[in-house]
N, CA, C and O atoms as a GROMACS GRO file, in nm:
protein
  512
    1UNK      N    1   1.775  -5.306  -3.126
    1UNK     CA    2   1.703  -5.184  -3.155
    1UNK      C    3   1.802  -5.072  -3.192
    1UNK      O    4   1.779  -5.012  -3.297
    2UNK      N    5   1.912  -5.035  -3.116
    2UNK     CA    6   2.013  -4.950  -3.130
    2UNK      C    7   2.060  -5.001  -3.292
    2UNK      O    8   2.082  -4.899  -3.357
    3UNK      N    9   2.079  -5.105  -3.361
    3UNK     CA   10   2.129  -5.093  -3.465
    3UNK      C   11   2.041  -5.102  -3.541
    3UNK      O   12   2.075  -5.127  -3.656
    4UNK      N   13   1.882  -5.084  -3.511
    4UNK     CA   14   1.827  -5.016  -3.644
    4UNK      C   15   1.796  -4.909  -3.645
    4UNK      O   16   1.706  -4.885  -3.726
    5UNK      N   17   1.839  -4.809  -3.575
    5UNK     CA   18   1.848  -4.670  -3.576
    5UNK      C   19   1.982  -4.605  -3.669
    5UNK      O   20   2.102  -4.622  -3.644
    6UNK      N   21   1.937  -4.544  -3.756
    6UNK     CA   22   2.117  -4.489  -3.857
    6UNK      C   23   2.034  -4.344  -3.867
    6UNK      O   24   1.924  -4.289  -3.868
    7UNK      N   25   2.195  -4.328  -3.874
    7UNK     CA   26   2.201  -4.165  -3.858
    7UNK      C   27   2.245  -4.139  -3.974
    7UNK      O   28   2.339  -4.198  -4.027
    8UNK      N   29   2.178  -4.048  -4.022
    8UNK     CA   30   2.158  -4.014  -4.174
    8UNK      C   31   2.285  -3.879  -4.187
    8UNK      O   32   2.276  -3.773  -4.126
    9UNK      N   33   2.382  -3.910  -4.268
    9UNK     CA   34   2.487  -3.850  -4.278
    9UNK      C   35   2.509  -3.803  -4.444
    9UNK      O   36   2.417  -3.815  -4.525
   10UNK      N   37   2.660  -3.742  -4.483
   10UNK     CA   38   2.670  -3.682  -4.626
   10UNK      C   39   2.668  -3.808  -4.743
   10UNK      O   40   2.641  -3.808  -4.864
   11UNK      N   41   2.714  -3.921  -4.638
   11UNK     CA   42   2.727  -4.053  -4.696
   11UNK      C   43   2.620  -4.145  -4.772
   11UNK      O   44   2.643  -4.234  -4.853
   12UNK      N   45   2.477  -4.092  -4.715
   12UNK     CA   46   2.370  -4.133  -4.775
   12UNK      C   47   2.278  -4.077  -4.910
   12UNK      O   48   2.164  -4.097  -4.952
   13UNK      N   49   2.406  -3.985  -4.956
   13UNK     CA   50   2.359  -3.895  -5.028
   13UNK      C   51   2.442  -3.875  -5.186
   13UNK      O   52   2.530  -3.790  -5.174
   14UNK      N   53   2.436  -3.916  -5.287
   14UNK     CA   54   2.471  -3.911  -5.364
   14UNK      C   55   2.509  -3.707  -5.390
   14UNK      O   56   2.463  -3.631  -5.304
   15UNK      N   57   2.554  -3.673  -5.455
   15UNK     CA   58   2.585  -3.501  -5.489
   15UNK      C   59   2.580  -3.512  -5.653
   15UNK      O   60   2.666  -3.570  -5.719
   16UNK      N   61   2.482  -3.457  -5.698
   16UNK     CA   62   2.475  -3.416  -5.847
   16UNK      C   63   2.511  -3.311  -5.865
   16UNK      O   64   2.626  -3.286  -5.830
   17UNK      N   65   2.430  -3.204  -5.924
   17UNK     CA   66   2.432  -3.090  -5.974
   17UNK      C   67   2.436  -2.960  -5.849
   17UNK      O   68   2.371  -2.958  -5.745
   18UNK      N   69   2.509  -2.884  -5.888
   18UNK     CA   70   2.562  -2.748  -5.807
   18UNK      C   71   2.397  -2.659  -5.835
   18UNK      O   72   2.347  -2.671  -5.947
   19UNK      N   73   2.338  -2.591  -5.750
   19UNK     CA   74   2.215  -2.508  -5.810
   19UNK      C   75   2.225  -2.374  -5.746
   19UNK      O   76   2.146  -2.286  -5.782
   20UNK      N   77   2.326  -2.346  -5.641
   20UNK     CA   78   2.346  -2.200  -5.605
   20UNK      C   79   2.421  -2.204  -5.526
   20UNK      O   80   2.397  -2.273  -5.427
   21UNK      N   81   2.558  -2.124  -5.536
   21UNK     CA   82   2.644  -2.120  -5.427
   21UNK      C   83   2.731  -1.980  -5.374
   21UNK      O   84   2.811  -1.900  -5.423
   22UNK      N   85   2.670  -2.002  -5.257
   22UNK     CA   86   2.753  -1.821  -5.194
   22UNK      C   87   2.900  -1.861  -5.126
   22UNK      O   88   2.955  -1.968  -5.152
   23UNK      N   89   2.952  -1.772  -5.045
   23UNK     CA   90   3.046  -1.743  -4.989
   23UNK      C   91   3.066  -1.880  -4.870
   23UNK      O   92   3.160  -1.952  -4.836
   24UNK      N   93   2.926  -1.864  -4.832
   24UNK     CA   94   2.931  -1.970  -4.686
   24UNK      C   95   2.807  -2.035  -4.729
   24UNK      O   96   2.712  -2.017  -4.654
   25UNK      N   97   2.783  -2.118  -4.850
   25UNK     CA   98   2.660  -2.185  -4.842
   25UNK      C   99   2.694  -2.252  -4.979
   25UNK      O  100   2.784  -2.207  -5.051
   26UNK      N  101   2.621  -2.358  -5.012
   26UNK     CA  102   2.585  -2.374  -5.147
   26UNK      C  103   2.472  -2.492  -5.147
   26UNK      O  104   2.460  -2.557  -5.043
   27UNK      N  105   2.422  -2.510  -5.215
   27UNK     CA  106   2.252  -2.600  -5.254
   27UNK      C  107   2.328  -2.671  -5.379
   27UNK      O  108   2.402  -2.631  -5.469
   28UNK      N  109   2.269  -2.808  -5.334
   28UNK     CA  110   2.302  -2.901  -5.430
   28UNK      C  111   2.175  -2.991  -5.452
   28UNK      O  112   2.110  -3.036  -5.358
   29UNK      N  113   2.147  -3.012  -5.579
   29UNK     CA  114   2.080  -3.147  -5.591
   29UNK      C  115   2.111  -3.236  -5.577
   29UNK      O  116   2.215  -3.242  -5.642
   30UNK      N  117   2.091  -3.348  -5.522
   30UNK     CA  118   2.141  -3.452  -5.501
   30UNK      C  119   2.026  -3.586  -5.480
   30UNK      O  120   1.906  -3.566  -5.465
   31UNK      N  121   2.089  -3.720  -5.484
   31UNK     CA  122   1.989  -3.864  -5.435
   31UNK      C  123   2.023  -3.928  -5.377
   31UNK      O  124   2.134  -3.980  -5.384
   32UNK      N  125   1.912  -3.956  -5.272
   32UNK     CA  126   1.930  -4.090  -5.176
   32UNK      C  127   1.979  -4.202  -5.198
   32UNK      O  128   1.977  -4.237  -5.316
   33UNK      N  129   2.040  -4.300  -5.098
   33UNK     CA  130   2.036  -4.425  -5.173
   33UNK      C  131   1.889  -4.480  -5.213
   33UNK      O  132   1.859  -4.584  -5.272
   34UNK      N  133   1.812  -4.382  -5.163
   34UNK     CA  134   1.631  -4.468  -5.184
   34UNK      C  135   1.629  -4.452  -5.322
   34UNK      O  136   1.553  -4.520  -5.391
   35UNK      N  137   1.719  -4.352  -5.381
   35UNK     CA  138   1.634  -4.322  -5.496
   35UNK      C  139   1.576  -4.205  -5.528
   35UNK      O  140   1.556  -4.154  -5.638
   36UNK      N  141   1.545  -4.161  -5.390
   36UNK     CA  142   1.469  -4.046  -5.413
   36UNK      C  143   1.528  -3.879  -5.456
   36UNK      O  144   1.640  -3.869  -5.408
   37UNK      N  145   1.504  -3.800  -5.500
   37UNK     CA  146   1.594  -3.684  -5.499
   37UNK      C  147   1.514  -3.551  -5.422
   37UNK      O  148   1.395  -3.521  -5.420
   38UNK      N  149   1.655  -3.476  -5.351
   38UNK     CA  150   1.625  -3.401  -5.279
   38UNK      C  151   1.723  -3.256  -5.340
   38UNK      O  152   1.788  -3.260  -5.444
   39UNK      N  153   1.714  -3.147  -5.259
   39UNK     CA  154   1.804  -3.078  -5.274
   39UNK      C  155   1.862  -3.023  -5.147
   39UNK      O  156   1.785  -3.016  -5.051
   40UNK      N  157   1.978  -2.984  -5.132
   40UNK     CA  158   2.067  -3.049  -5.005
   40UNK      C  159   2.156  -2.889  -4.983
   40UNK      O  160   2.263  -2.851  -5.030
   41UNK      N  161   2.065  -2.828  -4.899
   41UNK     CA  162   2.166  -2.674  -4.859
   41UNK      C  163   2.306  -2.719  -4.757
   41UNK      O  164   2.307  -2.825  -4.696
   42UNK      N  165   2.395  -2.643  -4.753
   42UNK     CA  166   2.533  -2.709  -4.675
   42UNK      C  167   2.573  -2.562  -4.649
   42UNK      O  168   2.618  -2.490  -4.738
   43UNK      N  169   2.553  -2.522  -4.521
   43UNK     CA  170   2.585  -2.408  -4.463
   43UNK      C  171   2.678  -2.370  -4.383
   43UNK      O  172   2.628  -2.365  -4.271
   44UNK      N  173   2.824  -2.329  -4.379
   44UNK     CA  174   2.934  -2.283  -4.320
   44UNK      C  175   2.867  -2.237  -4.151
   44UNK      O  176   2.758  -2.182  -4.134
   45UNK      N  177   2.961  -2.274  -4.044
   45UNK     CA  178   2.880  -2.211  -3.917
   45UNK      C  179   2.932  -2.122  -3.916
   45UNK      O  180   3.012  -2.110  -4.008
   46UNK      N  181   2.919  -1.966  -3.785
   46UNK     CA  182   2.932  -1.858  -3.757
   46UNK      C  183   2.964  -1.870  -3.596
   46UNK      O  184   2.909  -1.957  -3.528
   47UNK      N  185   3.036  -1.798  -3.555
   47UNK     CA  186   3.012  -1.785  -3.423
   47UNK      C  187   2.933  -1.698  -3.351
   47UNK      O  188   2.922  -1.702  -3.228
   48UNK      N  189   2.874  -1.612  -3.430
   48UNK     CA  190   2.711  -1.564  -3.410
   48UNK      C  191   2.630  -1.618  -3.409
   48UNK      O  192   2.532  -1.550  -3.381
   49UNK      N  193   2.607  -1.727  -3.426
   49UNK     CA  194   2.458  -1.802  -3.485
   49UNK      C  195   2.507  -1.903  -3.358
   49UNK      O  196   2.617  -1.947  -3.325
   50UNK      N  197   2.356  -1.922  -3.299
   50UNK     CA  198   2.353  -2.041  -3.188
   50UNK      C  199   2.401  -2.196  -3.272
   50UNK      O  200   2.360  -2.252  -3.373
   51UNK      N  201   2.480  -2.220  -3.197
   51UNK     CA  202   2.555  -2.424  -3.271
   51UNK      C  203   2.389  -2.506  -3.249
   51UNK      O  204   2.336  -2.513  -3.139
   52UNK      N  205   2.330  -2.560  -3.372
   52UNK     CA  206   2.242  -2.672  -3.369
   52UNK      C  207   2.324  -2.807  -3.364
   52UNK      O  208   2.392  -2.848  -3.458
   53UNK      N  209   2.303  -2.888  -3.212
   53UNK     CA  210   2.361  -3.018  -3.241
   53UNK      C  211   2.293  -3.139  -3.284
   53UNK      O  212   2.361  -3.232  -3.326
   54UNK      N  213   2.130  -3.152  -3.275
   54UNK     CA  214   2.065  -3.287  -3.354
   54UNK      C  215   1.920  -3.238  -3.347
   54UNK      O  216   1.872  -3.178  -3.251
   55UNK      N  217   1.858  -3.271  -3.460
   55UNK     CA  218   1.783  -3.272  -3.486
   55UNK      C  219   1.685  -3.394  -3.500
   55UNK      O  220   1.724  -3.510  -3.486
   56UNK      N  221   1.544  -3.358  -3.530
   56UNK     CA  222   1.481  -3.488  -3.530
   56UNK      C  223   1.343  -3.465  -3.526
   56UNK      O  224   1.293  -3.357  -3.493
   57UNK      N  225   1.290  -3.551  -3.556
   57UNK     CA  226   1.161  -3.511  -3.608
   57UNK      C  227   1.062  -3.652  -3.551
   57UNK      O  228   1.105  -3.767  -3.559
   58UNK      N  229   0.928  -3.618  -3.495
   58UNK     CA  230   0.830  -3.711  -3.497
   58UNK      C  231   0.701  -3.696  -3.634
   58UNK      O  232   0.732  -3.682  -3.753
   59UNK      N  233   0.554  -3.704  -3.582
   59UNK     CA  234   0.444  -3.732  -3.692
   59UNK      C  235   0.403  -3.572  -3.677
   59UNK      O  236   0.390  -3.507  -3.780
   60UNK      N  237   0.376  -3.493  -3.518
   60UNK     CA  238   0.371  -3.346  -3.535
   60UNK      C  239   0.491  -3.225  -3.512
   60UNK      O  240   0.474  -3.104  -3.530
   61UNK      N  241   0.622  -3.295  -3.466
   61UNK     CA  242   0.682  -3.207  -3.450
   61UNK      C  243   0.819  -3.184  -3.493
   61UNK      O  244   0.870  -3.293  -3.518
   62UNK      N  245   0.908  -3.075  -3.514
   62UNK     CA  246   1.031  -3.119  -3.534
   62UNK      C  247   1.112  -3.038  -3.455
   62UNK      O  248   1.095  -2.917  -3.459
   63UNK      N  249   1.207  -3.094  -3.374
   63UNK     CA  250   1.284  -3.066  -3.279
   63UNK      C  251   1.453  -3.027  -3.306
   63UNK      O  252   1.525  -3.104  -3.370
   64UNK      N  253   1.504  -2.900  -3.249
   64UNK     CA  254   1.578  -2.867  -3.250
   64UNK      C  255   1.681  -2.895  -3.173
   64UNK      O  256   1.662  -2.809  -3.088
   65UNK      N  257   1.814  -2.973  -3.124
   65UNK     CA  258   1.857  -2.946  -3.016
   65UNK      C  259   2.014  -2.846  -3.014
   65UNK      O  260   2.129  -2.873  -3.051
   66UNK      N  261   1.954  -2.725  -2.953
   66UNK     CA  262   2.057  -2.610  -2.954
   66UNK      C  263   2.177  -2.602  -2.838
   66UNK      O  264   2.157  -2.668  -2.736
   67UNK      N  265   2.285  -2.535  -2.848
   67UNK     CA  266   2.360  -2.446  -2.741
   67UNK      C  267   2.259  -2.417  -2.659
   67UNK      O  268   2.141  -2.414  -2.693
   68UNK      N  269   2.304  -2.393  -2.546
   68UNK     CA  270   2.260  -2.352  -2.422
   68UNK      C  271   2.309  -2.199  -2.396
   68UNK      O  272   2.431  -2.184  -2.402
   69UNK      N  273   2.254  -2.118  -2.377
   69UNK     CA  274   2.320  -1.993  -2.368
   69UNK      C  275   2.229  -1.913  -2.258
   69UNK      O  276   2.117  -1.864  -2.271
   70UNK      N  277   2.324  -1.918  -2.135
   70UNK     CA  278   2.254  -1.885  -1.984
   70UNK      C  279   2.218  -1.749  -1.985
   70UNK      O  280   2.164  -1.715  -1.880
   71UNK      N  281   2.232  -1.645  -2.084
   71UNK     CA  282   2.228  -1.500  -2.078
   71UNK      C  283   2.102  -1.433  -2.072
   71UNK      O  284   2.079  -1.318  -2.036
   72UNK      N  285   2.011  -1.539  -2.121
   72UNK     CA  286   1.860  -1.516  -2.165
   72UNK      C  287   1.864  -1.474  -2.316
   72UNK      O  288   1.936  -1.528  -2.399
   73UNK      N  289   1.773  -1.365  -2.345
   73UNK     CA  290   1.702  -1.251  -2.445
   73UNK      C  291   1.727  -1.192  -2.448
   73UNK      O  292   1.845  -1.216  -2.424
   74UNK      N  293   1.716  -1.065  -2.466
   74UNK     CA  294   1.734  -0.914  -2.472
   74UNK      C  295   1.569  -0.858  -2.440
   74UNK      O  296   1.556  -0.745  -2.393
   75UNK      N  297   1.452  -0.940  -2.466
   75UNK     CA  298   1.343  -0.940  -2.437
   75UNK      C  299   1.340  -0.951  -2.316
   75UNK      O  300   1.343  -0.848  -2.248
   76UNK      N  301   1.335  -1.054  -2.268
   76UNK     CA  302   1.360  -1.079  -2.144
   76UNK      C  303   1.444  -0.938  -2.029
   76UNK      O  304   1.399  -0.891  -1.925
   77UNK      N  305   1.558  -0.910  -2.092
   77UNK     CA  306   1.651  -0.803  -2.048
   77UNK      C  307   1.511  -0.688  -2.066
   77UNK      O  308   1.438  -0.635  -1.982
   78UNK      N  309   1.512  -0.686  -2.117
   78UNK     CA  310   1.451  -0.526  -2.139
   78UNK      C  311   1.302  -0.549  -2.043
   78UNK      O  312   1.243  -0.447  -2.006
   79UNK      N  313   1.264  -0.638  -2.018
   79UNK     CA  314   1.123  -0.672  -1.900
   79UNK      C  315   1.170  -0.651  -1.766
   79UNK      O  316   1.109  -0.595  -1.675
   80UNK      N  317   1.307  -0.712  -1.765
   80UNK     CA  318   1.320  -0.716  -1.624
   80UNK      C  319   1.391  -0.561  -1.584
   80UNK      O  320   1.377  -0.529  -1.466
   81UNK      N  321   1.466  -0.460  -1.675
   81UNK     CA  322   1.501  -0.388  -1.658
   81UNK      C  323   1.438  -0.275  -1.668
   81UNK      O  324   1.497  -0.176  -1.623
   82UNK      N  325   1.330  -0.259  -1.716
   82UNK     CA  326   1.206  -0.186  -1.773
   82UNK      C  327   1.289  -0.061  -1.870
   82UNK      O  328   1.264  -0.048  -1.990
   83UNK      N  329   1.365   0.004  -1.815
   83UNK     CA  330   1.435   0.090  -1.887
   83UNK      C  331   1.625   0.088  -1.852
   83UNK      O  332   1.687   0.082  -1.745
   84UNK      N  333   1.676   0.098  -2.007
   84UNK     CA  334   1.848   0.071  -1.990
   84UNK      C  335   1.886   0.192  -1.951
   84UNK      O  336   1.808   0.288  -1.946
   85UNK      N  337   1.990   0.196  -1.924
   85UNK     CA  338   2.111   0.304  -1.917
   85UNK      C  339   2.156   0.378  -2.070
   85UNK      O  340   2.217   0.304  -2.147
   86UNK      N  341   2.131   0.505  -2.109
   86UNK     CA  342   2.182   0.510  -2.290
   86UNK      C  343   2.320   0.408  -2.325
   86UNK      O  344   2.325   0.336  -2.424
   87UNK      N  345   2.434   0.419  -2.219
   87UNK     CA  346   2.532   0.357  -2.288
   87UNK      C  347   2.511   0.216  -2.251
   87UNK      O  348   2.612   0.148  -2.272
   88UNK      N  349   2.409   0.150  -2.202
   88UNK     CA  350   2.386  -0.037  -2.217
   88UNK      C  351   2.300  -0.031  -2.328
   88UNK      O  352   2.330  -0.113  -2.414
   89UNK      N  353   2.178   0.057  -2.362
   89UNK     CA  354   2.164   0.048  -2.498
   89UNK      C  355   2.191   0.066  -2.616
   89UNK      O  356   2.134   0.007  -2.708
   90UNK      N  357   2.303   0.170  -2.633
   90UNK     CA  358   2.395   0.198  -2.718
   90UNK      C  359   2.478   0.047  -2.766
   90UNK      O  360   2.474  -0.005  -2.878
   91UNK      N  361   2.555  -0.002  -2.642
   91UNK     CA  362   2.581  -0.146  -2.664
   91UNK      C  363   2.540  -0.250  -2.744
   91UNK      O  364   2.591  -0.332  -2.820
   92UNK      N  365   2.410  -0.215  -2.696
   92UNK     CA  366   2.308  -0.417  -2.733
   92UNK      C  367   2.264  -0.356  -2.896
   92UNK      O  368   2.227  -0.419  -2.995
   93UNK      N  369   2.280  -0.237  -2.879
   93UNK     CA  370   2.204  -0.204  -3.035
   93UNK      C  371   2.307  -0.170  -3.150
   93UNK      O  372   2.286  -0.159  -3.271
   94UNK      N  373   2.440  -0.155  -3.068
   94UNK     CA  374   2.562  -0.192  -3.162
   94UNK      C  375   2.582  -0.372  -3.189
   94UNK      O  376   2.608  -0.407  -3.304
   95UNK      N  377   2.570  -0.479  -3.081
   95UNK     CA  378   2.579  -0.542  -3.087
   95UNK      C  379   2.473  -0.614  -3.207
   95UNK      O  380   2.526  -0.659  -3.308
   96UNK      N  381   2.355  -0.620  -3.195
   96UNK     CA  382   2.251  -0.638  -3.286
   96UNK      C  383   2.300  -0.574  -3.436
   96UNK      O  384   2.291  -0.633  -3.544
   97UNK      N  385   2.330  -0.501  -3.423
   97UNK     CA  386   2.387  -0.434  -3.605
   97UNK      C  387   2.514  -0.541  -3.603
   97UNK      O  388   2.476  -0.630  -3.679
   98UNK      N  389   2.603  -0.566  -3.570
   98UNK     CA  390   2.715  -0.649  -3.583
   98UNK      C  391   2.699  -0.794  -3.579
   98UNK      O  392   2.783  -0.869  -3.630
   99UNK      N  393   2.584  -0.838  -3.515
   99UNK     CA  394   2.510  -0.985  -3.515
   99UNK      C  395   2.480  -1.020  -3.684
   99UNK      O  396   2.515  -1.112  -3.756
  100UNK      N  397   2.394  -0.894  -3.708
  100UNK     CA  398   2.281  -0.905  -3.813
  100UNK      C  399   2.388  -0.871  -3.958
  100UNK      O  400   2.374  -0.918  -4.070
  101UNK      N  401   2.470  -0.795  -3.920
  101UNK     CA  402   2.554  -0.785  -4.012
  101UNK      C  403   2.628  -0.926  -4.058
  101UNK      O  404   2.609  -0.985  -4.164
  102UNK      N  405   2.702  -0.959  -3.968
  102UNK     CA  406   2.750  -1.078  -3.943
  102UNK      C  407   2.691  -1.205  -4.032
  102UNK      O  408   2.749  -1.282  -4.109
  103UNK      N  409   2.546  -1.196  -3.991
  103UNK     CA  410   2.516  -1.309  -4.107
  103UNK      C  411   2.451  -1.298  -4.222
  103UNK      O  412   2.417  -1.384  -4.304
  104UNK      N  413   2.436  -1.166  -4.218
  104UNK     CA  414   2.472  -1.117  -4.385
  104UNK      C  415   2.550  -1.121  -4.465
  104UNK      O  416   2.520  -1.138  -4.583
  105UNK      N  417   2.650  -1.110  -4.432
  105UNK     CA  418   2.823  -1.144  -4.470
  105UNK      C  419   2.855  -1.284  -4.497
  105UNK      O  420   2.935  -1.320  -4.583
  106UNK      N  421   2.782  -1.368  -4.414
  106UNK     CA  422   2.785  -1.518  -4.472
  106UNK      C  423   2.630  -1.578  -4.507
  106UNK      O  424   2.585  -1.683  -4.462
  107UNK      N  425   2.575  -1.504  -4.580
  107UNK     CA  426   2.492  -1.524  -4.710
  107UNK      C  427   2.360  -1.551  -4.633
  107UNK      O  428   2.255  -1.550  -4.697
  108UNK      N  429   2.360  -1.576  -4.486
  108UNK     CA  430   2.192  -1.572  -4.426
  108UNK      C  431   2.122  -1.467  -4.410
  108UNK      O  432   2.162  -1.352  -4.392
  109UNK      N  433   1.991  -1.515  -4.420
  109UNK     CA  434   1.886  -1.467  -4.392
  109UNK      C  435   1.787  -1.467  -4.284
  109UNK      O  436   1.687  -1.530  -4.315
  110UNK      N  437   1.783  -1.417  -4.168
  110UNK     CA  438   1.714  -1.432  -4.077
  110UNK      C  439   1.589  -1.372  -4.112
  110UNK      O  440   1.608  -1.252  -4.133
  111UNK      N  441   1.417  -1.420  -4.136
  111UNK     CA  442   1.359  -1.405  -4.089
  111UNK      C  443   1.258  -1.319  -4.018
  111UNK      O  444   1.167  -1.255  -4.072
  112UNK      N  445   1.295  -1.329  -3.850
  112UNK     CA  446   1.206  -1.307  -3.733
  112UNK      C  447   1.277  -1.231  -3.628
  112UNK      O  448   1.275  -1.252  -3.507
  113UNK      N  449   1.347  -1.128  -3.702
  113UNK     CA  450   1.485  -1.076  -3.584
  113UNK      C  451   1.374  -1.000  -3.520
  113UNK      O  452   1.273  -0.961  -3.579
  114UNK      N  453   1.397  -0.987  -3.419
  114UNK     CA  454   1.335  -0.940  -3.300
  114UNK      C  455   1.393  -0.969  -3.140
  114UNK      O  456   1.469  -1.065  -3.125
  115UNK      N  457   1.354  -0.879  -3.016
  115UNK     CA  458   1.420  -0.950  -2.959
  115UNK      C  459   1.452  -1.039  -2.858
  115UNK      O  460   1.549  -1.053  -2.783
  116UNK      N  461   1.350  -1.095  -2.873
  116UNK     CA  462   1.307  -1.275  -2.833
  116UNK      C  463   1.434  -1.360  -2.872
  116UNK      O  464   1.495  -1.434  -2.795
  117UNK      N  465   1.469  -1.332  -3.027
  117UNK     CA  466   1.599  -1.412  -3.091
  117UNK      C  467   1.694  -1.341  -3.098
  117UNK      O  468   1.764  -1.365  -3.197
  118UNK      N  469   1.733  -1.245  -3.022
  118UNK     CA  470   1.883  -1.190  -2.976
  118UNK      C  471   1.891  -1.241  -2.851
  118UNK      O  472   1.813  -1.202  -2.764
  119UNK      N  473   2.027  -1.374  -2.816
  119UNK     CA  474   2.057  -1.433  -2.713
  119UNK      C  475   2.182  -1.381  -2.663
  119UNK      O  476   2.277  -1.362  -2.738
  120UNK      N  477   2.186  -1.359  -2.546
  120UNK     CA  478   2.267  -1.346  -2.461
  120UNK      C  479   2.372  -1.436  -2.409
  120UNK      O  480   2.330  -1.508  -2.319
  121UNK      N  481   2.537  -1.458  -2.450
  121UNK     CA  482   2.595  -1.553  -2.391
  121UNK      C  483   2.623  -1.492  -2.220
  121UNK      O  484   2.595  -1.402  -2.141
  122UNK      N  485   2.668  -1.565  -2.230
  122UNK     CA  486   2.735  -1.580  -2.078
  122UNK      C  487   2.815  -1.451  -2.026
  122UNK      O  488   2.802  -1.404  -1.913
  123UNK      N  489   2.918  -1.390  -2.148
  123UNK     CA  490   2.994  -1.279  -2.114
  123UNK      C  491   2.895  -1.115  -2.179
  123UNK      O  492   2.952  -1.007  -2.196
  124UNK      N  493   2.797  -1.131  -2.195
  124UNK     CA  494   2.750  -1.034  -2.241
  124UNK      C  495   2.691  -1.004  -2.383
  124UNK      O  496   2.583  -0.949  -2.403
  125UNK      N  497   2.785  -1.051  -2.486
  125UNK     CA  498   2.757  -1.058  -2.609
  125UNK      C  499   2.626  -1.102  -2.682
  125UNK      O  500   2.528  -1.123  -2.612
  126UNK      N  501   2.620  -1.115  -2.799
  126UNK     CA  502   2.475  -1.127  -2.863
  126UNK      C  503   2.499  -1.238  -2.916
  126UNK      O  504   2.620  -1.257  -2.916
  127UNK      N  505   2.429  -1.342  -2.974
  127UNK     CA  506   2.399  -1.418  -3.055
  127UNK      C  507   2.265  -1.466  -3.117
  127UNK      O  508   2.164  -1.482  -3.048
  128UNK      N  509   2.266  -1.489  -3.260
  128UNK     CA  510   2.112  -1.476  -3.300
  128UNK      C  511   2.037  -1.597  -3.301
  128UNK      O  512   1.917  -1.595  -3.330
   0.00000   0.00000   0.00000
């Protein structure tokens, strides 16, 4: 059973044509060995951005598996604290401009910023 499970790597993938490329990214067309053609984003990491280590997918769902980052939210922070100190919010809201900046600078787009998805590491800092 273990060896009919393959892990689908850069190797299964033929690379054609270039179709957009930034600083920290570029999209390629490319084909399977099936045959089939896809187009294939390849994104530089950040040390802002939470590390995704595997992914995977069933018939309803698709699963992420992330970093662990014990700090919580900032959501969370701000419930349990009901109200900050000016200079801890001065902080988290410098930090958030320097997050968001951050992956602007390497060509992403977040979305759903809010702050549910501002994570907290371990030493204080932000990550998105």
């Amino acid at each position: 059973m273990r060896l009919q499970r393959h892990q689908i790597g850069i190797d299964d993938f033929k690379l054609l044509t270039l179709i957009g490329k930034g600083s920290f990214r570029e999209v390629r067309f490319c084909r399977a060995k099936t045959s089939e053609v896809f187009a294939m984003k390849k994104l530089k990491k950040s040390s802002c951005i939470v590390k995704l280590f595997y992914s995977f997918q069933d018939a309803d769902y698709l699963y992420l598996i992330m970093e662990y980052l014990p700090g919580g939210d900032i959501m969370t922070l701000l419930m349990r604290e009901d109200i900050l100190f000016e200079d801890v919010a001065r902080f988290y809201m410098a930090e958030s401009i320097l997050v968001i900046h951050s992956i602007h600078q390497h060509s992403y787009i977040h979305r759903d910023i809010k702050p549910d998805n501002l994570i907290l590491v371990r030493n204080g800092h932000l990550k998105l």
